[in-house]
N, C-alpha and C positions, 0 to 999 in steps of 0.2 A: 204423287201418283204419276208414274211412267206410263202413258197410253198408247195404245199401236191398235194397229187396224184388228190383227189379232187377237181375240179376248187371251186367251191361253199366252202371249206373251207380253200382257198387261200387268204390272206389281208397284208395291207399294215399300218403299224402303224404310218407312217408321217402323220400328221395332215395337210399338207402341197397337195394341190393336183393339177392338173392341170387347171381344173374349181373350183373355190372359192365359198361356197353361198356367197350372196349378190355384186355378180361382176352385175354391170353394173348398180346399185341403190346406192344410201349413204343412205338408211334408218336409221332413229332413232326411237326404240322402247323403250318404259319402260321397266323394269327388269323384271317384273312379265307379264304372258302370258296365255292366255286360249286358248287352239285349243279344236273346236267344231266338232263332227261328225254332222252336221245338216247342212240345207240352211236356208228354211227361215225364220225360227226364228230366226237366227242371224242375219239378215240385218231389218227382224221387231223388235229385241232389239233395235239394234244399233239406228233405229229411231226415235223410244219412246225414248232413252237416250240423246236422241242430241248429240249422239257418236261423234265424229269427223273421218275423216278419214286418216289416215297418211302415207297409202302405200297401195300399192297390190302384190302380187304373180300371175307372167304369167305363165299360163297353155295351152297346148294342150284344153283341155276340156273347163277351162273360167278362167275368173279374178277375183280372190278372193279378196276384200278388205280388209285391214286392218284398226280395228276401235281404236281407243283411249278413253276410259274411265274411270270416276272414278266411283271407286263402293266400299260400305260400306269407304270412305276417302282415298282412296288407289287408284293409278294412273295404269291401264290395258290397254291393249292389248288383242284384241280378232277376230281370225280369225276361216273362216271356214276350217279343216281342209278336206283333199279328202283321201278317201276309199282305202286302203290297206298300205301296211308296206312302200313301197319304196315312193308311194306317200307323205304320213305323214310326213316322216324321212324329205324331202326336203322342206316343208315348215317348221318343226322344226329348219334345219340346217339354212335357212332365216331366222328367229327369233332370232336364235342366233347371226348370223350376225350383225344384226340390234341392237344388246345388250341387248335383251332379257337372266334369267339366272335362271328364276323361273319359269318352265311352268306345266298346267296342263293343261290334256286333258281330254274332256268327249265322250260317245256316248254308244249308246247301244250295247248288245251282247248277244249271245243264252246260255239261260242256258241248265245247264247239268245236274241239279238236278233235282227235284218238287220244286216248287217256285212259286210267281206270278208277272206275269206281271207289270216287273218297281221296282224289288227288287234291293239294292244297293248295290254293290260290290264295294271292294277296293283290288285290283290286290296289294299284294306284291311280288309275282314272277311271270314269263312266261316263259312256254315252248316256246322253240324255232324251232318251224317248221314254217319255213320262212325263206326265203333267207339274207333280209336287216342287220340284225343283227350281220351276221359272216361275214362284211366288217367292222363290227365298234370293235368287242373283240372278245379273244379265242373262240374256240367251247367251250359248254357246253351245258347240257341240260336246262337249267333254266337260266335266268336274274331277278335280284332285281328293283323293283324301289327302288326310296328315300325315307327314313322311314321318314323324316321331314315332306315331301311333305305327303306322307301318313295319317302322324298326321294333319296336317294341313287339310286334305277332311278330318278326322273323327271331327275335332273339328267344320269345319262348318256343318256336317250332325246333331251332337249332339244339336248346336245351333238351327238348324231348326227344330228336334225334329222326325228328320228323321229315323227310322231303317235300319241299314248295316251292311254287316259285311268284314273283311279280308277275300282274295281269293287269289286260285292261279287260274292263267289263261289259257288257252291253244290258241294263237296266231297261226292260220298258213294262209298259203299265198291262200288257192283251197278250195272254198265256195262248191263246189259240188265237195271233196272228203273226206265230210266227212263221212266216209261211218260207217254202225254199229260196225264195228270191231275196227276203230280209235277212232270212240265215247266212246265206253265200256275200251278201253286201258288208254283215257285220266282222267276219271271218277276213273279209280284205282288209278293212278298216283297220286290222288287228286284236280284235277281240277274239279271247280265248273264251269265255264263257259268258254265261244269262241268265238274268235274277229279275228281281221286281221290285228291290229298295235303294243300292246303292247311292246312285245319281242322288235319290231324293234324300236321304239321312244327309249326304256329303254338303248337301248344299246347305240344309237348316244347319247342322253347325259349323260352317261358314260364316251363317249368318249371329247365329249367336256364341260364337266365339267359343265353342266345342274341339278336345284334340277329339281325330275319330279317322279311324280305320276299321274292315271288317276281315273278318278271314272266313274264306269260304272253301267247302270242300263239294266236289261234283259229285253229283247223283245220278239224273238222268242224261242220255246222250243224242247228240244232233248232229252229231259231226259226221253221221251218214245222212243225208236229209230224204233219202227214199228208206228210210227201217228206223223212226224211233224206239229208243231201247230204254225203256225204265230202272233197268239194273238194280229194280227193286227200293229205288230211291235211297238207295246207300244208306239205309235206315242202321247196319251194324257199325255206323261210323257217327251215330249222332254223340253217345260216350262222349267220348276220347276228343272230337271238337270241340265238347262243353269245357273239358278239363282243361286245352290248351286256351281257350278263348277267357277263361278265367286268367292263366297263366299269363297272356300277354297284359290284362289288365292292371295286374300286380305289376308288369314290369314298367306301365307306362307312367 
Protein backbone atom coordinates (compact mmCIF):
# COMPACT_ATOMS: atom_id res chain seq x y z
CA UNK A 1 0.00 0.00 0.00
CA UNK A 2 1.38 3.57 -1.31
CA UNK A 3 0.06 6.27 1.33
CA UNK A 4 0.04 9.95 0.75
CA UNK A 5 -1.50 12.62 2.64
CA UNK A 6 -4.06 12.55 -0.24
CA UNK A 7 -6.57 9.82 -0.04
CA UNK A 8 -7.28 10.08 -3.92
CA UNK A 9 -3.45 9.54 -4.50
CA UNK A 10 -3.37 6.46 -2.03
CA UNK A 11 -3.17 2.84 -4.19
CA UNK A 12 -2.40 -0.42 -3.70
CA UNK A 13 -0.22 -2.35 -6.33
CA UNK A 14 -1.41 -6.08 -5.64
CA UNK A 15 -3.34 -7.06 -8.39
CA UNK A 16 -4.80 -9.37 -5.89
CA UNK A 17 -8.08 -7.74 -4.37
CA UNK A 18 -10.79 -8.59 -2.14
CA UNK A 19 -13.72 -8.63 -4.87
CA UNK A 20 -12.22 -10.13 -8.09
CA UNK A 21 -13.94 -9.08 -11.61
CA UNK A 22 -15.53 -11.78 -12.97
CA UNK A 23 -16.47 -13.56 -9.31
CA UNK A 24 -19.66 -15.02 -9.45
CA UNK A 25 -19.68 -15.87 -13.57
CA UNK A 26 -17.10 -18.33 -15.57
CA UNK A 27 -17.47 -16.20 -18.71
CA UNK A 28 -15.53 -16.85 -21.81
CA UNK A 29 -14.60 -14.09 -24.06
CA UNK A 30 -12.65 -13.88 -27.19
CA UNK A 31 -9.16 -11.85 -26.91
CA UNK A 32 -10.33 -9.05 -28.97
CA UNK A 33 -13.22 -6.65 -27.45
CA UNK A 34 -15.06 -3.44 -28.45
CA UNK A 35 -16.72 -1.37 -25.65
CA UNK A 36 -19.24 0.95 -27.06
CA UNK A 37 -20.34 4.30 -25.61
CA UNK A 38 -23.99 3.82 -27.30
CA UNK A 39 -27.31 1.68 -26.52
CA UNK A 40 -29.04 1.01 -29.26
CA UNK A 41 -27.23 0.50 -31.94
CA UNK A 42 -25.51 -1.92 -30.36
CA UNK A 43 -28.10 -4.50 -29.68
CA UNK A 44 -29.75 -3.25 -33.40
CA UNK A 45 -25.97 -4.37 -34.73
CA UNK A 46 -25.88 -7.24 -32.78
CA UNK A 47 -29.23 -8.23 -34.53
CA UNK A 48 -28.67 -7.69 -38.05
CA UNK A 49 -25.43 -9.84 -37.24
CA UNK A 50 -27.03 -12.82 -35.55
CA UNK A 51 -24.54 -11.89 -32.81
CA UNK A 52 -24.84 -14.49 -30.35
CA UNK A 53 -24.93 -13.67 -26.90
CA UNK A 54 -22.31 -15.00 -24.38
CA UNK A 55 -22.74 -12.99 -21.07
CA UNK A 56 -23.93 -9.88 -19.48
CA UNK A 57 -22.58 -7.29 -16.77
CA UNK A 58 -25.14 -6.58 -13.79
CA UNK A 59 -25.54 -3.06 -13.20
CA UNK A 60 -27.36 -0.91 -10.76
CA UNK A 61 -28.73 0.88 -13.94
CA UNK A 62 -29.47 -2.48 -16.39
CA UNK A 63 -27.93 -5.49 -17.95
CA UNK A 64 -25.72 -5.10 -20.65
CA UNK A 65 -25.37 -8.01 -22.90
CA UNK A 66 -22.48 -9.28 -24.16
CA UNK A 67 -22.43 -10.26 -27.99
CA UNK A 68 -20.10 -12.58 -29.70
CA UNK A 69 -19.22 -11.88 -33.25
CA UNK A 70 -17.43 -12.21 -36.20
CA UNK A 71 -16.44 -9.36 -38.22
CA UNK A 72 -14.18 -8.68 -41.18
CA UNK A 73 -13.02 -13.16 -40.27
CA UNK A 74 -12.00 -12.23 -36.88
CA UNK A 75 -13.98 -13.63 -33.70
CA UNK A 76 -15.33 -10.21 -31.15
CA UNK A 77 -16.73 -9.27 -28.41
CA UNK A 78 -18.84 -6.31 -28.07
CA UNK A 79 -20.52 -4.62 -25.35
CA UNK A 80 -22.14 -1.58 -24.25
CA UNK A 81 -20.09 0.22 -22.33
CA UNK A 82 -21.66 2.84 -19.37
CA UNK A 83 -20.79 6.65 -19.06
CA UNK A 84 -17.86 7.68 -16.77
CA UNK A 85 -14.34 6.35 -15.65
CA UNK A 86 -15.30 4.20 -12.73
CA UNK A 87 -18.07 2.81 -14.58
CA UNK A 88 -16.05 1.80 -17.85
CA UNK A 89 -12.96 0.68 -15.84
CA UNK A 90 -15.44 -2.25 -14.37
CA UNK A 91 -16.72 -3.59 -17.23
CA UNK A 92 -13.17 -3.43 -18.93
CA UNK A 93 -11.90 -5.30 -15.76
CA UNK A 94 -15.03 -8.16 -16.63
CA UNK A 95 -13.61 -8.50 -19.93
CA UNK A 96 -10.55 -9.13 -18.97
CA UNK A 97 -11.69 -11.55 -16.56
CA UNK A 98 -13.44 -13.33 -19.19
CA UNK A 99 -10.02 -13.32 -21.31
CA UNK A 100 -10.45 -10.62 -23.21
CA UNK A 101 -6.66 -8.87 -23.93
CA UNK A 102 -7.36 -6.71 -26.92
CA UNK A 103 -9.88 -3.93 -26.38
CA UNK A 104 -11.02 -0.93 -27.95
CA UNK A 105 -13.44 1.52 -27.08
CA UNK A 106 -15.45 3.95 -28.92
CA UNK A 107 -17.95 6.92 -28.26
CA UNK A 108 -18.15 10.40 -28.69
CA UNK A 109 -16.63 13.51 -27.01
CA UNK A 110 -16.59 17.57 -27.07
CA UNK A 111 -14.28 19.18 -28.97
CA UNK A 112 -12.06 21.78 -28.09
CA UNK A 113 -10.99 22.97 -31.14
CA UNK A 114 -13.13 24.36 -34.36
CA UNK A 115 -14.05 21.15 -36.02
CA UNK A 116 -17.05 19.50 -37.35
CA UNK A 117 -19.31 17.50 -36.16
CA UNK A 118 -18.15 13.61 -36.12
CA UNK A 119 -14.34 14.50 -36.80
CA UNK A 120 -12.12 11.40 -35.70
CA UNK A 121 -9.84 11.40 -33.02
CA UNK A 122 -7.28 9.03 -31.77
CA UNK A 123 -6.36 9.80 -28.11
CA UNK A 124 -2.64 8.76 -27.51
CA UNK A 125 -2.44 10.37 -24.14
CA UNK A 126 -4.96 11.74 -21.37
CA UNK A 127 -5.00 13.92 -18.89
CA UNK A 128 -5.73 12.59 -15.85
CA UNK A 129 -8.53 14.57 -14.05
CA UNK A 130 -10.41 11.78 -12.80
CA UNK A 131 -10.30 9.69 -9.99
CA UNK A 132 -10.25 5.98 -11.57
CA UNK A 133 -6.94 6.03 -12.75
CA UNK A 134 -4.67 6.89 -9.67
CA UNK A 135 -6.00 3.31 -8.21
CA UNK A 136 -4.50 1.64 -11.20
CA UNK A 137 -0.60 3.62 -11.51
CA UNK A 138 1.48 6.51 -10.15
CA UNK A 139 0.11 9.99 -10.24
CA UNK A 140 0.99 11.63 -13.22
CA UNK A 141 -0.33 14.05 -15.30
CA UNK A 142 -0.82 12.19 -18.54
CA UNK A 143 -1.51 8.28 -19.40
CA UNK A 144 -0.55 6.53 -22.80
CA UNK A 145 -2.68 4.33 -24.67
CA UNK A 146 -1.20 1.48 -26.76
CA UNK A 147 0.50 2.52 -29.79
CA UNK A 148 -0.35 -0.89 -31.58
CA UNK A 149 -3.78 -0.49 -30.67
CA UNK A 150 -3.66 3.01 -31.93
CA UNK A 151 -2.17 1.80 -35.32
CA UNK A 152 -4.54 -0.63 -35.57
CA UNK A 153 -7.84 2.45 -35.44
CA UNK A 154 -5.64 4.35 -37.98
CA UNK A 155 -5.25 1.33 -40.18
CA UNK A 156 -8.93 0.72 -40.19
CA UNK A 157 -9.90 4.60 -40.61
CA UNK A 158 -7.42 4.64 -43.59
CA UNK A 159 -9.06 1.47 -44.96
CA UNK A 160 -12.59 3.11 -44.76
CA UNK A 161 -11.11 6.23 -46.27
CA UNK A 162 -11.97 8.02 -43.21
CA UNK A 163 -10.06 11.46 -42.04
CA UNK A 164 -8.47 11.58 -38.29
CA UNK A 165 -6.04 12.42 -36.79
CA UNK A 166 -3.80 11.67 -33.17
CA UNK A 167 -4.95 13.63 -29.96
CA UNK A 168 -4.49 14.13 -26.74
CA UNK A 169 -7.33 13.98 -24.54
CA UNK A 170 -8.46 15.60 -21.57
CA UNK A 171 -10.69 12.88 -19.49
CA UNK A 172 -12.29 14.31 -16.28
CA UNK A 173 -14.88 12.86 -14.03
CA UNK A 174 -17.61 16.77 -13.59
CA UNK A 175 -19.46 17.30 -16.92
CA UNK A 176 -20.75 20.59 -15.57
CA UNK A 177 -17.27 21.78 -14.42
CA UNK A 178 -16.04 22.41 -17.13
CA UNK A 179 -15.93 25.76 -16.76
CA UNK A 180 -13.97 28.60 -19.27
CA UNK A 181 -11.00 28.80 -17.31
CA UNK A 182 -10.38 24.75 -17.33
CA UNK A 183 -11.41 24.83 -20.95
CA UNK A 184 -8.80 27.48 -22.14
CA UNK A 185 -6.08 25.60 -19.49
CA UNK A 186 -6.85 22.20 -21.22
CA UNK A 187 -6.74 23.69 -24.93
CA UNK A 188 -2.85 25.15 -24.05
CA UNK A 189 -1.92 21.92 -22.59
CA UNK A 190 -2.77 20.61 -26.11
CA UNK A 191 -5.74 18.86 -25.69
CA UNK A 192 -7.90 18.75 -28.56
CA UNK A 193 -10.95 17.22 -26.95
CA UNK A 194 -13.06 15.90 -23.60
CA UNK A 195 -14.47 12.77 -22.50
CA UNK A 196 -15.01 11.07 -19.20
CA UNK A 197 -13.17 7.41 -19.59
CA UNK A 198 -9.99 7.64 -21.21
CA UNK A 199 -7.43 8.33 -18.61
CA UNK A 200 -9.27 5.71 -16.43
CA UNK A 201 -9.59 2.57 -19.16
CA UNK A 202 -5.89 3.54 -20.20
CA UNK A 203 -4.57 2.98 -16.84
CA UNK A 204 -6.56 -0.41 -15.69
CA UNK A 205 -5.04 -1.96 -18.76
CA UNK A 206 -1.90 -0.75 -17.89
CA UNK A 207 -2.48 -2.40 -15.17
CA UNK A 208 -3.54 -5.61 -16.33
CA UNK A 209 -1.67 -6.00 -19.22
CA UNK A 210 -4.56 -4.88 -21.79
CA UNK A 211 -3.53 -3.66 -25.60
CA UNK A 212 -6.11 -0.67 -25.70
CA UNK A 213 -6.69 2.32 -27.63
CA UNK A 214 -9.99 4.28 -28.21
CA UNK A 215 -11.27 6.24 -31.21
CA UNK A 216 -13.42 8.94 -30.74
CA UNK A 217 -15.48 11.08 -32.73
CA UNK A 218 -16.88 14.78 -31.62
CA UNK A 219 -20.21 15.64 -30.90
CA UNK A 220 -20.64 18.56 -28.87
CA UNK A 221 -18.37 21.85 -29.08
CA UNK A 222 -16.35 24.13 -26.60
CA UNK A 223 -14.13 25.48 -28.65
CA UNK A 224 -16.30 28.67 -28.38
CA UNK A 225 -16.48 28.80 -24.36
CA UNK A 226 -19.16 31.72 -24.48
CA UNK A 227 -21.95 29.50 -27.02
CA UNK A 228 -21.88 25.76 -26.30
CA UNK A 229 -23.13 24.04 -29.26
CA UNK A 230 -24.71 20.57 -28.99
CA UNK A 231 -24.60 19.90 -32.67
CA UNK A 232 -27.06 17.47 -31.88
CA UNK A 233 -24.49 15.06 -30.28
CA UNK A 234 -23.42 13.86 -33.67
CA UNK A 235 -25.93 11.19 -33.00
CA UNK A 236 -25.99 10.43 -37.36
CA UNK A 237 -22.35 9.49 -36.81
CA UNK A 238 -22.88 6.75 -33.94
CA UNK A 239 -23.27 3.92 -37.20
CA UNK A 240 -20.44 4.16 -38.97
CA UNK A 241 -18.09 4.64 -35.53
CA UNK A 242 -19.56 1.30 -34.45
CA UNK A 243 -18.47 -0.33 -37.92
CA UNK A 244 -14.99 1.26 -37.77
CA UNK A 245 -14.37 0.52 -34.16
CA UNK A 246 -15.18 -3.18 -34.85
CA UNK A 247 -12.78 -2.80 -37.81
CA UNK A 248 -9.84 -1.64 -35.85
CA UNK A 249 -10.54 -4.58 -33.54
CA UNK A 250 -10.13 -7.10 -36.16
CA UNK A 251 -7.00 -5.41 -37.16
CA UNK A 252 -5.50 -5.49 -33.77
Amino acid sequence: MIRNELPILERDTDQQAVIMPGHGWDYKFPERAVMMYMDDEIHAYAKEHNAEQIGAFDSIMRVAPVYRLIHNGVELALVQAPLGGPAAVMFMEQLWAGGARKIISCGCCGALLEDTAGTYYIPTTAIRQEGTSYQYMAPSREVETDEAAVQAIERALDKAGEAHCRCKTWTTDCFYRETKDAVNQRKNEGAAVVEMECASTAACAKFRGIQFAQLLFTADTLANVEAHDTRNWAKECFINALKLALDAAAEL
